[in-house]
BATORFI-431168 format. One record per residue (C-alpha): residue in one letter; x, z, y. Coordinates in steps of 0.5 Angstrom, whole numbers. Layout:
BEGIN
SITE  code      u      w      v
SITE     a      X      Z      Y
...
END
This chain:
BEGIN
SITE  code      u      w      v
SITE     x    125    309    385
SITE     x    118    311    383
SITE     x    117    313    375
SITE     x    111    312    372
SITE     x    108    316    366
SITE     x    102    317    362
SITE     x     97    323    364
SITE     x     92    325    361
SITE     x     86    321    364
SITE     x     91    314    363
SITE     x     90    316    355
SITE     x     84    317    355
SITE     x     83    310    357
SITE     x     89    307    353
SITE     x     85    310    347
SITE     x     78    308    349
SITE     x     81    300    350
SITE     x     85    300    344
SITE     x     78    302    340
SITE     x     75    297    344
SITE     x     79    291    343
SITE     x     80    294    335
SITE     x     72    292    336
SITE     x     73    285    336
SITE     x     77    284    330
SITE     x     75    280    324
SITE     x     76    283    317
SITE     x     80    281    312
SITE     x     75    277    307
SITE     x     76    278    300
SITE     x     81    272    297
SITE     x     83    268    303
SITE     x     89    270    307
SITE     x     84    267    313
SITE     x     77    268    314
SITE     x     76    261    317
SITE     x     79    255    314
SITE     x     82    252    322
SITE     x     87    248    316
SITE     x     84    242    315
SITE     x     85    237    310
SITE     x     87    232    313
SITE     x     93    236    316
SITE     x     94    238    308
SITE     x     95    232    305
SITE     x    100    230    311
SITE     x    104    235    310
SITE     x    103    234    302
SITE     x    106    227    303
SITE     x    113    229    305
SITE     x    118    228    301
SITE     x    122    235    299
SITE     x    127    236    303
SITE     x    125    231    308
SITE     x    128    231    314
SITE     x    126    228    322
SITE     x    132    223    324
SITE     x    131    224    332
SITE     x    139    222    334
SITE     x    139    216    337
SITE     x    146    217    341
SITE     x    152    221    340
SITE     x    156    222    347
SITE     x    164    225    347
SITE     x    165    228    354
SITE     x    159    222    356
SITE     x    161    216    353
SITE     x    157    214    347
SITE     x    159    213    340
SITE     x    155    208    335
SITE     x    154    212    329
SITE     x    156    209    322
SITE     x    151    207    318
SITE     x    151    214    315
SITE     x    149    217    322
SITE     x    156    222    320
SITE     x    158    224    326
SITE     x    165    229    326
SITE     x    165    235    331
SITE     x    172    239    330
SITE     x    168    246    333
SITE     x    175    251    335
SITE     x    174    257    330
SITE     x    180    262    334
SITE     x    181    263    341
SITE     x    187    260    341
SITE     x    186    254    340
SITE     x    182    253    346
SITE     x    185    252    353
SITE     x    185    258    357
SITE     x    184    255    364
SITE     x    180    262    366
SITE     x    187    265    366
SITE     x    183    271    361
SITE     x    188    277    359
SITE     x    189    277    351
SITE     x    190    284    349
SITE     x    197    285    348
SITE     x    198    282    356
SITE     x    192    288    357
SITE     x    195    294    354
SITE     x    202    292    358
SITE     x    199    291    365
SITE     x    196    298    363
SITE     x    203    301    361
SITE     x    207    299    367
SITE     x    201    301    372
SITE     x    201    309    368
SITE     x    208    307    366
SITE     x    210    308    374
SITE     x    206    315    375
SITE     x    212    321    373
SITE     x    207    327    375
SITE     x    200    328    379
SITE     x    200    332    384
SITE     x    193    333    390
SITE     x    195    334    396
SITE     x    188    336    402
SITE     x    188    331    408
SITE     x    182    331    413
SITE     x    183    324    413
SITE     x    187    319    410
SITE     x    193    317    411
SITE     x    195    310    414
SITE     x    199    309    407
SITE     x    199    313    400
SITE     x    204    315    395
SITE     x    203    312    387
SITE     x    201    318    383
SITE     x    198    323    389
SITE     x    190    324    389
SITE     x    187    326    397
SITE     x    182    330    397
SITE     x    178    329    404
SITE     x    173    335    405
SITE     x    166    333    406
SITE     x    159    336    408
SITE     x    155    331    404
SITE     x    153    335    397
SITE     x    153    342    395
SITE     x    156    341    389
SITE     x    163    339    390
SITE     x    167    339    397
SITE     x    172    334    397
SITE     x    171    327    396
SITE     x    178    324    392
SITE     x    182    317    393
SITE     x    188    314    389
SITE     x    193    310    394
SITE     x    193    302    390
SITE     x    200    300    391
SITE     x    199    293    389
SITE     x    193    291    396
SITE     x    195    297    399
SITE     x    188    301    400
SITE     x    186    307    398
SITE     x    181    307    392
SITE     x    175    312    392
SITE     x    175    316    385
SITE     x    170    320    384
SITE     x    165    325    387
SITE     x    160    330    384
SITE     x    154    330    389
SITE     x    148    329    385
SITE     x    142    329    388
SITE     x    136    330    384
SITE     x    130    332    389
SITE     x    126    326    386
SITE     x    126    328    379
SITE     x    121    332    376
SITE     x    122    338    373
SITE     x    120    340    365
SITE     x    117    346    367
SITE     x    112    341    372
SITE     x    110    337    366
SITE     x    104    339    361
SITE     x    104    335    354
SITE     x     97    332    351
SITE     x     96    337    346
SITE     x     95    334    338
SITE     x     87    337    339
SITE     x     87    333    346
SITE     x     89    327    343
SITE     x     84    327    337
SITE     x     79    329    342
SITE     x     80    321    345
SITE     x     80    318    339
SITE     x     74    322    336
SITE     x     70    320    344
SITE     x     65    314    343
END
């Protein structure tokens, strides 16, 4: 992933556009909000014309689950809106909080100790609460990569590592901030 910054040069021009386009700008006129009148009369008195609280009236039907009602003459429609998680359907078969913290405990609740043990390879199946270490020659940081055994699909799961590579970064001792005198200088040019 390419990083992009501002150099010295991309300010320079930041500024000189930012002064340009504030060129351009129209001054406030002493007691009006706007300097031109783009508000015409005919749209004030319009909007003069309405009512207090007035309101647009754009229902013209109702549907339930796809069939139409026929609004009283009121145009009241009732709509009951769930206000609590239990009054609604789980058809998504969502965990509530006390099913969470319970499957939570019985996959900890089944670890009495852990202990590592060095493979060179990973076995054809694990043991519950043992973390494999596989010696690796990928990073410099770390020697071993480490897994869990799942129990429940039968399959190792990778748990960490701690190779970072950090070959396309740039050092703080590469970069040079733009000095406040550098800055003023920018905005002081013509």
């Amino acid at each position: 992933m390419a990083t992009e910054y501002l150099d010295k040069a991309g300010a320079t021009l930041l500024v000189q556009k930012t002064k340009a386009e504030l060129a351009k700008k129209v001054d406030a006129v002493g007691g009006k909000v706007l300097s031109t009148n783009d508000y015409t009369t005919a749209e004030k008195n319009k909007l003069a014309g309405i009512a207090s609280g007035a309101q647009v009236n754009t229902i013209t039907t109702v549907k339930v689950n796809g069939t139409a009602l026929t609004p009283d003459a009121s145009k009241a429609v009732d709509v009951t809106t769930p206000t609590k998680t239990s009054q609604l359907t789980n058809d998504s078969g969502y965990q509530t909080a006390s099913q969470v913290s319970s499957a939570i405990s019985t996959a900890v609740g089944k670890i009495t100790q852990i202990s590592y043990s060095k493979v060179s390879s990973l076995p054809a199946t694990g043991a519950t609460g043992v973390i494999y270490l596989v010696a690796h020659k990928h990073g410099t940081q770390d020697i071993y990569d480490e897994y869990i055994w799942m129990e429940d699909s039968r399959t190792f799961e990778k748990i960490g590592t701690t190779d970072i590579d950090l070959s396309g970064y740039v050092k703080t001792t590469d970069l040079t901030a733009i000095t406040t005198d550098e800055l003023n200088a920018m905005w002081s040019a013509a």
